[in-house]
Each structure stands twice: as structure tokens, then as C-alpha cells.
C-alpha positions as CSV (number, residue, x, y, z in Angstrom):
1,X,-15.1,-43.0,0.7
2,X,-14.3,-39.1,0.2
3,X,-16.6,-36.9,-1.8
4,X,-15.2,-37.7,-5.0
5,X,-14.9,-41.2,-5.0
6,X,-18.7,-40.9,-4.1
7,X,-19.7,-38.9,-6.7
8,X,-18.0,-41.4,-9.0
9,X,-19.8,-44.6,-7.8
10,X,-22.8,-42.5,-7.7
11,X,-22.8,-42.2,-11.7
12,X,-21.7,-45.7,-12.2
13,X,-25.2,-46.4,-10.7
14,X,-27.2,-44.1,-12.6
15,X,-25.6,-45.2,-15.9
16,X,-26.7,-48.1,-15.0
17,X,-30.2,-47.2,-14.1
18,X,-29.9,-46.2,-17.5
19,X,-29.0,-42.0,-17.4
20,X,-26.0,-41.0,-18.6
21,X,-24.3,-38.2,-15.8
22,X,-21.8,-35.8,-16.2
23,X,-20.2,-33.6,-13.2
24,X,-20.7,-29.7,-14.7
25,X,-17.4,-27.7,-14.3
26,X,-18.0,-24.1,-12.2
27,X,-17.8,-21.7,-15.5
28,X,-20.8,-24.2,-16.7
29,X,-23.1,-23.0,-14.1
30,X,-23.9,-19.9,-12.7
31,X,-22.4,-19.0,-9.5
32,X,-25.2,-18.5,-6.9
33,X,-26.5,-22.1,-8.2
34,X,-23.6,-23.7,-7.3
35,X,-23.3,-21.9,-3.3
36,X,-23.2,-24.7,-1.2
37,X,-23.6,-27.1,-2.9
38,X,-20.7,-30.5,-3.2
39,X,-21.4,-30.8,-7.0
40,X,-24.0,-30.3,-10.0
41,X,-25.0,-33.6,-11.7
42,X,-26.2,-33.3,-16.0
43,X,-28.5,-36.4,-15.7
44,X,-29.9,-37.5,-19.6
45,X,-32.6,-40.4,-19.9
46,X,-32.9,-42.5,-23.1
47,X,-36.0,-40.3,-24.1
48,X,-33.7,-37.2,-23.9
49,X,-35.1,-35.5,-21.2
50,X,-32.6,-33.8,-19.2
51,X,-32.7,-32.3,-15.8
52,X,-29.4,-30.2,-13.9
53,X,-29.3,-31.6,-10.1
54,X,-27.8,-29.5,-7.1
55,X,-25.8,-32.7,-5.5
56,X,-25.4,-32.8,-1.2
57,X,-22.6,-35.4,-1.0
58,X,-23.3,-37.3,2.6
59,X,-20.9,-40.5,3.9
60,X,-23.7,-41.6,6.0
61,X,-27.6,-40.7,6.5
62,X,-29.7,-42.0,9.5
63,X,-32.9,-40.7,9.8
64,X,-33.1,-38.3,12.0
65,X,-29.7,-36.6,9.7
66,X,-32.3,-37.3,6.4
67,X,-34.8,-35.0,8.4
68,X,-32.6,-32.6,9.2
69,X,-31.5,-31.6,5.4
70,X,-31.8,-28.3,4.2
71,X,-30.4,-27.7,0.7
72,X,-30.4,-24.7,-1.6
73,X,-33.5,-24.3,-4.1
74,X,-31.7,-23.3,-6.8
75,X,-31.5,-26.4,-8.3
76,X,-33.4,-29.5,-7.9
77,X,-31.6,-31.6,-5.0
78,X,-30.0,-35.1,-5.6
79,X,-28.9,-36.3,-2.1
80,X,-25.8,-39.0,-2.7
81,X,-24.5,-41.6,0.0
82,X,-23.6,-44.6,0.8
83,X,-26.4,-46.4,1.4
84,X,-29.8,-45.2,1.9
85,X,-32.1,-47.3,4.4
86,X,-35.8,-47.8,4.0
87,X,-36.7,-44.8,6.7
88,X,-34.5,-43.0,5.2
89,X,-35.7,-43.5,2.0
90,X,-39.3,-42.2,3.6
91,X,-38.1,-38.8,5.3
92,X,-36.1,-38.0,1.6
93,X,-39.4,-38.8,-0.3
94,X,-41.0,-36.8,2.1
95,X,-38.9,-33.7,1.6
96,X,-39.2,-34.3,-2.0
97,X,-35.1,-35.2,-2.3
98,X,-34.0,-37.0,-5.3
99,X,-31.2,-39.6,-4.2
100,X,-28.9,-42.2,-5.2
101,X,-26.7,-44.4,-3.5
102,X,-23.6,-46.2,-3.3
103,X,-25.8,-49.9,-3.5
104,X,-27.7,-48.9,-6.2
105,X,-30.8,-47.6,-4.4
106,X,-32.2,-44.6,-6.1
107,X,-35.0,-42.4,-6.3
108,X,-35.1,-39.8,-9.1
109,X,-38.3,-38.4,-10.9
110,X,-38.8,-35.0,-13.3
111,X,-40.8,-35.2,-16.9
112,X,-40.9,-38.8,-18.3
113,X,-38.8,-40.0,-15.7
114,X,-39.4,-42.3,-12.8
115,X,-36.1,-44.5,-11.2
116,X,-37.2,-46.1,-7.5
117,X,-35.0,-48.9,-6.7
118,X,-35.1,-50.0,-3.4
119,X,-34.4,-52.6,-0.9
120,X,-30.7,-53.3,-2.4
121,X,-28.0,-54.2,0.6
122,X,-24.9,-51.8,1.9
123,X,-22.0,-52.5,0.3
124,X,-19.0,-52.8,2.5
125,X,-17.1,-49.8,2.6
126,X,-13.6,-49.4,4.7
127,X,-14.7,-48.1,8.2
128,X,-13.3,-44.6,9.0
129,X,-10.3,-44.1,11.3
130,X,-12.1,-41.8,13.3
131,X,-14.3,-43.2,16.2
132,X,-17.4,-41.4,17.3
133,X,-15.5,-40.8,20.5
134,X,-12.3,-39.9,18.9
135,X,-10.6,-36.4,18.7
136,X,-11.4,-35.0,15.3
137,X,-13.8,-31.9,14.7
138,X,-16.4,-34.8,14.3
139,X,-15.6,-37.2,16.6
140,X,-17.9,-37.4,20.3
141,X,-14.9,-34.6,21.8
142,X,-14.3,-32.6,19.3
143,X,-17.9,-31.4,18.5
144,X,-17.9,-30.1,22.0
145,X,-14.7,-28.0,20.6
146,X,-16.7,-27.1,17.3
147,X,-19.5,-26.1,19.7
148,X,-17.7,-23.3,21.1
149,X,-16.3,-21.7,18.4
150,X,-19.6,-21.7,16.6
151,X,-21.2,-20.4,20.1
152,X,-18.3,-18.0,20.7
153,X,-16.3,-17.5,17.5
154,X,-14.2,-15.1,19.1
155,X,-12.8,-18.0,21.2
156,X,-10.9,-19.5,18.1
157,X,-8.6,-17.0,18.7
158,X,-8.3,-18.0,22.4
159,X,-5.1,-20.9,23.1
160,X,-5.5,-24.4,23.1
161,X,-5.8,-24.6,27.2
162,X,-8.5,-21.9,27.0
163,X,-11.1,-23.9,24.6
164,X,-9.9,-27.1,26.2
165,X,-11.4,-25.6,29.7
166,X,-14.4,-23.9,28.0
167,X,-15.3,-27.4,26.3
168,X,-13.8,-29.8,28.5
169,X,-11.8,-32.0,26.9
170,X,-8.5,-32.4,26.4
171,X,-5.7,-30.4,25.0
172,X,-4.5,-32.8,22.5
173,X,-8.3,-33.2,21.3
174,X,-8.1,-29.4,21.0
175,X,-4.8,-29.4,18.8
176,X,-6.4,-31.9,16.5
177,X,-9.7,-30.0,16.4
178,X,-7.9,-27.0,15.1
179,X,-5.8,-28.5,12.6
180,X,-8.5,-30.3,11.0
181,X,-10.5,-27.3,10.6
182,X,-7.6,-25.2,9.9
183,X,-7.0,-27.6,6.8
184,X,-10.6,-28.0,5.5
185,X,-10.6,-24.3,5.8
186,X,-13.0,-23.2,8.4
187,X,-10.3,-21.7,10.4
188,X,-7.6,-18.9,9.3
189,X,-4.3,-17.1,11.0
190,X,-5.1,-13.3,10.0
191,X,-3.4,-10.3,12.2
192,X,-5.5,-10.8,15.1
193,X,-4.9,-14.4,15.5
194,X,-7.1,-17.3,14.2
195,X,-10.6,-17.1,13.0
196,X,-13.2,-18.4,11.9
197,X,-14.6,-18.7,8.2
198,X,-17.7,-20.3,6.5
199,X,-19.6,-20.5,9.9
200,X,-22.8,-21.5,8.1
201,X,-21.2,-24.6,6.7
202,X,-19.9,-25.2,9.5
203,X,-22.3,-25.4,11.5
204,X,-24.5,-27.6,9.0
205,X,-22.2,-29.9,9.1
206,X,-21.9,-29.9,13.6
207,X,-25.7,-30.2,13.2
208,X,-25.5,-33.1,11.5
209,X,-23.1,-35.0,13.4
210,X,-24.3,-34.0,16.9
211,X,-27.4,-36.1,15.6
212,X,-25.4,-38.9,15.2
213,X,-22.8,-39.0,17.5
214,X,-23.5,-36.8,20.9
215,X,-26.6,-36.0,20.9
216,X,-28.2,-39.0,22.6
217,X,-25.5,-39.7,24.7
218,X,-26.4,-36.2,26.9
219,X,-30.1,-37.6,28.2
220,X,-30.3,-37.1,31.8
221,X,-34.0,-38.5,32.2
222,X,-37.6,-37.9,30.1
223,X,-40.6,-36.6,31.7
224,X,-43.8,-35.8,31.3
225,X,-46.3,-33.0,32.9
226,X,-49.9,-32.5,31.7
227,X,-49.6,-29.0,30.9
228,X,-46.4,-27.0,29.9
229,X,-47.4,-23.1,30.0
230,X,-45.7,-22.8,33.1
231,X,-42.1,-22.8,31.9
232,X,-41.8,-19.2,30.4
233,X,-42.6,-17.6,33.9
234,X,-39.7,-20.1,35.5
235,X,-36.8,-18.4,34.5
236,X,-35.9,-16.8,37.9
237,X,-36.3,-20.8,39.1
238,X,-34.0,-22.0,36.3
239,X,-31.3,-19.1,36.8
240,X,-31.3,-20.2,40.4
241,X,-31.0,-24.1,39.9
242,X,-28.3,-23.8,36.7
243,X,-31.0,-24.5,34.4
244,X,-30.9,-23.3,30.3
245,X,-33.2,-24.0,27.9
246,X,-32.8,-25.5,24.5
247,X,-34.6,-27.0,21.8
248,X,-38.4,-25.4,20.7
249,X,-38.7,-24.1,23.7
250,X,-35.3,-22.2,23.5
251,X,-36.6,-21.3,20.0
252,X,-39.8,-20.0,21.0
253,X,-38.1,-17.6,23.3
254,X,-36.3,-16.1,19.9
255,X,-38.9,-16.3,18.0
256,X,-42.4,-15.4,19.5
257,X,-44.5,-16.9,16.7
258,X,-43.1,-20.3,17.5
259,X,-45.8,-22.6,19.9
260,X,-43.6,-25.4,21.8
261,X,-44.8,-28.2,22.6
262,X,-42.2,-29.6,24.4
263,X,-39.4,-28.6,26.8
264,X,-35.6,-29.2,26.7
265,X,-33.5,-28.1,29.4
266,X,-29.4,-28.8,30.0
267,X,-28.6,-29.3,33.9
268,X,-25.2,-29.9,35.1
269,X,-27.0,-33.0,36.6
270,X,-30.5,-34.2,36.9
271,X,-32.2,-31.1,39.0
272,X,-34.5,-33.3,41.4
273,X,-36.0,-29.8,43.4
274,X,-37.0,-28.6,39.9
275,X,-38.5,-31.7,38.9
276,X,-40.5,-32.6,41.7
277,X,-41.4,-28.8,42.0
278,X,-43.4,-29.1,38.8
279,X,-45.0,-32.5,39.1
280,X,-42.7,-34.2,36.8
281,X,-43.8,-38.0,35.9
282,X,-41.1,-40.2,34.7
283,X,-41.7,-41.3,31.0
284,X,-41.2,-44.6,30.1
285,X,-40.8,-43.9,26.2
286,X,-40.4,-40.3,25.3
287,X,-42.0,-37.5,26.9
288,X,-42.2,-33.9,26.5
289,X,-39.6,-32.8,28.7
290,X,-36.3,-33.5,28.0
291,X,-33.3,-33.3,30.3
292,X,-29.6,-33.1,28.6
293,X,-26.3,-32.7,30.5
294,X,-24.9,-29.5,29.8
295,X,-21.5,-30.2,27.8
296,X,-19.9,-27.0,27.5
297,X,-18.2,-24.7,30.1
298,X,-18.7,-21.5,29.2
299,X,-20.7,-18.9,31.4
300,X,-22.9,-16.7,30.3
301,X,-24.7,-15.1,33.0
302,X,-27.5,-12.8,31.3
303,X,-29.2,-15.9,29.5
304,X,-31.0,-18.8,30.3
305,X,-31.2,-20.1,27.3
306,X,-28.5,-22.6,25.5
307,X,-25.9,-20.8,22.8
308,X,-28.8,-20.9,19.7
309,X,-26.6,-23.0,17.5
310,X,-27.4,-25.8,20.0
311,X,-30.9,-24.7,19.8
312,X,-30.8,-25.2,16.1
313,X,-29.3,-28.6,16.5
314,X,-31.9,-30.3,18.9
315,X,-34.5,-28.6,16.5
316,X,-33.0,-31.1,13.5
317,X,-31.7,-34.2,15.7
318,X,-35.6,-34.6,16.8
319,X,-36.4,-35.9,13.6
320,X,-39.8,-34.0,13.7
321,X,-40.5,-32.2,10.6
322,X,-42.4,-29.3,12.6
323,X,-39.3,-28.7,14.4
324,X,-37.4,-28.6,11.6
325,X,-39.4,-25.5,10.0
326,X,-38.8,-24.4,13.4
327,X,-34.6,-24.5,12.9
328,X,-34.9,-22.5,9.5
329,X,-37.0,-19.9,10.8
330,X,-34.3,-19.1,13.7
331,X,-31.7,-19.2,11.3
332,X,-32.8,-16.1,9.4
333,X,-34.1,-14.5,13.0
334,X,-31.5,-15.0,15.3
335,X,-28.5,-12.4,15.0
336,X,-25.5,-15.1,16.5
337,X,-26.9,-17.5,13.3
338,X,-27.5,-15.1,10.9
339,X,-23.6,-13.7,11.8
340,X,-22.1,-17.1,11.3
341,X,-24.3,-17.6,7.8
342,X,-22.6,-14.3,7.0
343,X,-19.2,-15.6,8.1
């Protein structure tokens, strides 16, 4: 289903919830209310009470994706999808996110007000074309493209065979990466060549989908070690052994006032010496240090941390709501975020 179609079946259900919608046109609303946003819903009860919604249009939610929402406070959030599943259905609660789905499932709640419908089945939608491993933006490859440019956005004025070597993948993945960004229009031909636009979107969106699609397909092994304050004074170590550092750890190194308590670290492969160095226990579940493949091919010698975007991304795709607070403090501290926000 696009966005549209979505939004459609989405007031079908609420009409029959019993609250009549309409979709507000842009000269309805003020600008800076509608930034960001996929559409405004007018939702009217029986009783009259009315209440203006700020709608985040989403084909599919799991819930570590439903932790990892942020939407603008300028009007109350309605979160619409497909189908919303009962952990979902806990982490938007949570958050305090209105939603409606595609099955009929629905929470809304303002004045005299109160809809929560729950438990009804997914209804079968057509599959997308796309495979998690295929080559679009969002596809398993071509997030490793998107990765890049949001990393490096001067790369996206770079040739296919360059970002195909800094991402590794393939040049046809590239081609199709570009196209489908040049046509949903993150990307633009100007004098100096392509570049990039809406980078904040943009990288919403490859937040969202790493979660889904790549991010657990890059564990390399989980550990655990008793105490973790030896990490900040291992960096010569790290630099040594092609070690970075991601996730709260990575974000505690932009932002000071951040505690980790965990580590993530990208290897080429799983670094043994480092490992048994530090007294590393295999975990059997989840511990609190995390070893990921390092996907991306681009050198940067002067830090041992990973490109903050990907920082920002483990933050949300943990599905811990401490971690997310952590991700929307970096995005208003670190200067690569705040530059593609501005983009």
C-alpha cells in the first residue's frame, strides 16, 4: 500500500470506530505544523469533540521501529500502518502515540474520547517487490549505499564505481540506489554534480529500516565483562586492531553527559586478541558488548568512532527507551547530524 491508499483505509476505520476524518489541505494549517509530517487528520467524535492529529504514515512497525519514533510536537501524533501488533501496541502507548491501523486496531484518546481496539488480525496486503536483500535505497544493499551518503554527503557527487567500492556492493545496486533517491527527491543534479537534499528525512527513514532489515544481520558475537570503564582509555588498542566504536558508547564520546552502559564495536572480523585481552565471556542471550561487522569501506583515519549517523541508528534499533533519549540528544549536538537536519 502507498501512503495514500493508507491514509484512506485508515479513515474508513475510524468512521467506523465512529469519528468522522478529514485529510486538512496545506493552506488549512500553518506551515511549521505540517514540517515533517505525511498528513494532518480533523478527527470529530459523536459528542463533537474535535482534536487536529499530526499523522506519521509507516507500511510496517516492529517493535524495536515503534521505539525508535520521533515525531514533531506540534501536533498531537496519530501513527498509521498496516497492522499494529500487541508489543507494538505497548511501546506506542508508552510514548504516548495515538494510532490506527489498517485491521482496525486503534488507540486514540483526547477530552471525552477513548477508542482501544485491539487484538484484530493483519489483513493481507500484496507483498512489496522489493526484498530485504534487494537493491533499492531500502533494500539489505542499498542501505549500505544510503549509509555513505548520509556519512559522506559529498560522496553523492562521486561516480557509481566510487560509492560502489566505498559501500561494497554492486554497481547496478548503486544505479538503482541513486535513481530511487533521485526520484523521491533526496538527491539533485546542481552545477557541481549531484547532491544531497532533505538529509534529516533521510536519515529517519535509513534509521528505520537498518532496524529492520541489516541491522541484525552484522552480529559478529555478544559478550559480557563485569566492568566496562576500561574502554575510553583503549583507543590506541582499538586504532591498532581496526576497531570503531558505535552505539552509546560512540555517543558518549560526543556527548560527555551521556553514561553507557554498554559497548558496541564494528571489526572487520571478530578481533580474538582484543577479546581475550579484556576478559571477554561469551554471552549466551545478550550481553553488554556487542560486536558488528563493519559494512562500509570508507577510511577515516583520525576517528575511532563509527560515522555518527550509525551511531544514531544502533541508539533506536536497541529498542531501549534510554537509548533512544540518547539518539535525540546527539542529533542536536553532533555537527555531521545537525548538517544533514539542516540539509
Amino acid at each position: 500500500m502507498n501512503e495514500e491508499t493508507l491514509a484512506n483505509a485508515a479513515l474508513e476505520r475510524l468512521s467506523e470506530l465512529g469519528l468522522h476524518g478529514e485529510v486538512l489541505a496545506a493552506d488549512q494549517v500553518e506551515p511549521a505544523e505540517t514540517h515533517r509530517l505525511d498528513a494532518v487528520f480533523r478527527l470529530t467524535a459523536g459528542s463533537g469533540a474535535a482534536r487536529t492529529y499530526g499523522v506519521e504514515i509507516r507500511a510496517r512497525l516492529t517493535p524495536e521501529s515503534a521505539t525508535s519514533i520521533t515525531l514533531p510536537a506540534r501536533l498531537p501524533p496519530l501513527l498509521v500502518t498496516t497492522h499494529v501488533t500487541e508489543p507494538v501496541a505497548e511501546r506506542l502507548r508508552a510514548q504516548g502515540i495515538d494510532y490506527v491501523d489498517t485491521a482496525g486496531n486503534a488507540r486514540l484518546a483526547w477530552g471525552d474520547v477513548l477508542i482501544d481496539v485491539r487484538g484484530r488480525r493483519n489483513p493481507v496486503v500484496p507483498r512489496s517487490r522489493t526484498s530485504p536483500s534487494g537493491a533499492g535505497a531500502f533494500g539489505r544493499a542499498g542501505l549500505r549505499v544510503v549509509f555513505v551518503l548520509l556519512s559522506w554527503p559529498e560522496m553523492a557527487a562521486q561516480p557509481y564505481r566510487v560509492l560502489a567500492g566505498a559501500s561494497g556492493v554492486s554497481l547496478g545496486t548503486v544505479k538503482a540506489v541513486i535513481d530511487e533517491l533521485g526520484r523521491a527527491g533526496y538527491l539533485y543534479s546542481g552545477a557541481k554534480g549531484r547532491r544531497m537534499a532533505r538529509g534529516g528525512e533521510l536519515l529517519d527513514r535509513w534509521a528505520e529500516a537498518y532496524s529492520i532489515t541489516l541491522h541484525t544481520t552484522l552480529a559478529l558475537g555478544e559478550f559480557s565483562v563485569d566492568d566496562l570503564s576500561w574502554w575510553p582509555a583503549s583507543e590506541a588498542e582499538m586504532r591498532s586492531q581496526g576497531i570503531q566504536v558505535g552505539g552509546e558508547a560512540g555517543a558518549g564520546l560526543i556527548d560527555p553527559h551521556l553514561r553507557p552502559a554498554t559497548l558496541t564495536l564494528y571489526a572487520e572480523q571478530l578481533p580474538a586478541r582484543f577479546i581475550a585481552g579484556h576478559r571477554m565471556a561469551r554471552a549466551e542471550d545478550r550481553g553488554n558488548v556487542h560486536i558488528r561487522k563493519r559494512f562500509w569501506r570508507v577510511a577515516e583515519p583520525d576517528s575511532w568512532i563509527v560515522p555518527s549517523p550509525l551511531i544514531y541508528a544502533d541508539l533506536l534499533a536497541s529498542g531501549d527507551p534510554r537509548q533512544r533519549e540518547h539518539g535525540d540528544r546527539i542529533r542536536t549536538s553532533d555537527d555531521r547530524l545537525i548538517r544533514l537536519g539542516k540539509s
